[in-house]
N, C-alpha and C positions, 0 to 999 in steps of 0.2 A: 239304550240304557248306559252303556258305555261312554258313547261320547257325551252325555249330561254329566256322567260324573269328570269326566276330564274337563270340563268346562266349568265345572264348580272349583271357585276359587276359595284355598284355604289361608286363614291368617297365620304370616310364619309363626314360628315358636322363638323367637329372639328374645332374647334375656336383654330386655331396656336398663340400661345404669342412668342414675340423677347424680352428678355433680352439686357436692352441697358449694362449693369454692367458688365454682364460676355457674349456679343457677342452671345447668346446661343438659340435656336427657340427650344420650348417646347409646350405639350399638355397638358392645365391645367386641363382638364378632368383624367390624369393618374398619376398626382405629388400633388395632393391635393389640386391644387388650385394656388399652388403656383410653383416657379424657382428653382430646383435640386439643385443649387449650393448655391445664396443665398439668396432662399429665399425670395424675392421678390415676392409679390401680382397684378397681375395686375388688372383692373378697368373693373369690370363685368364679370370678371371667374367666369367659372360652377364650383359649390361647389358641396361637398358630399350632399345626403341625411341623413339626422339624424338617420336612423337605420345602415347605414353604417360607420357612425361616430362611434358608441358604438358598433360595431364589434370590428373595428381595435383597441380598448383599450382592447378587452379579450383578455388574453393569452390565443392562443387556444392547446397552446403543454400542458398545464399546466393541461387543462380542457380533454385535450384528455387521459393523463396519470390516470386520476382520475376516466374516465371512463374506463380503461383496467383494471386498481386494483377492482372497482365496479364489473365488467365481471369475473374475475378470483375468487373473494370471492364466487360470485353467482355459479361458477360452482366448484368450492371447496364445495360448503353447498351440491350441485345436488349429486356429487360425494358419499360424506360423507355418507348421506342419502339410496343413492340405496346400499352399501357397508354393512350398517346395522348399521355405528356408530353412528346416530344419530336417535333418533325415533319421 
């Protein structure tokens, strides 16, 4: 009985928007709120949360690269060390 019910699949509950401007039916759950094209807000779209919001402004290739140079120094110093160059 359980696993019927976890196998029944529900329709989400997504709040569809129609774009009268550009003809175009969007989920303002997955375009930030707003119309792909232009941009248009419709009246009581679900917005981001605010720690979502200040995700999407980190660069995270930037923050990633920075942690593979941090990783490679750290096991450059490991290296160094069991080698005997450093004491």
């Amino acid at each position: 009985m359980i696993a019927l019910r976890s196998l029944r699949r529900t329709r989400p509950t997504g709040a569809r928007a129609y774009c009268e401007l550009d003809r175009w039916s969007f989920d303002p759950r997955y375009t930030q709120g707003r119309c792909p094209i232009c941009g248009w807000a419709p009246d009581g779209a679900p917005t981001y949360p605010r720690w979502l919001v200040l995700a999407n402004r980190v660069d995270w290739e930037l923050a990633g690269l920075l942690l593979l140079v941090d990783v490679l120094v750290l096991l450059g110093l490991v290296v160094a060390r069991a080698v005997g160059l450093l004491r």
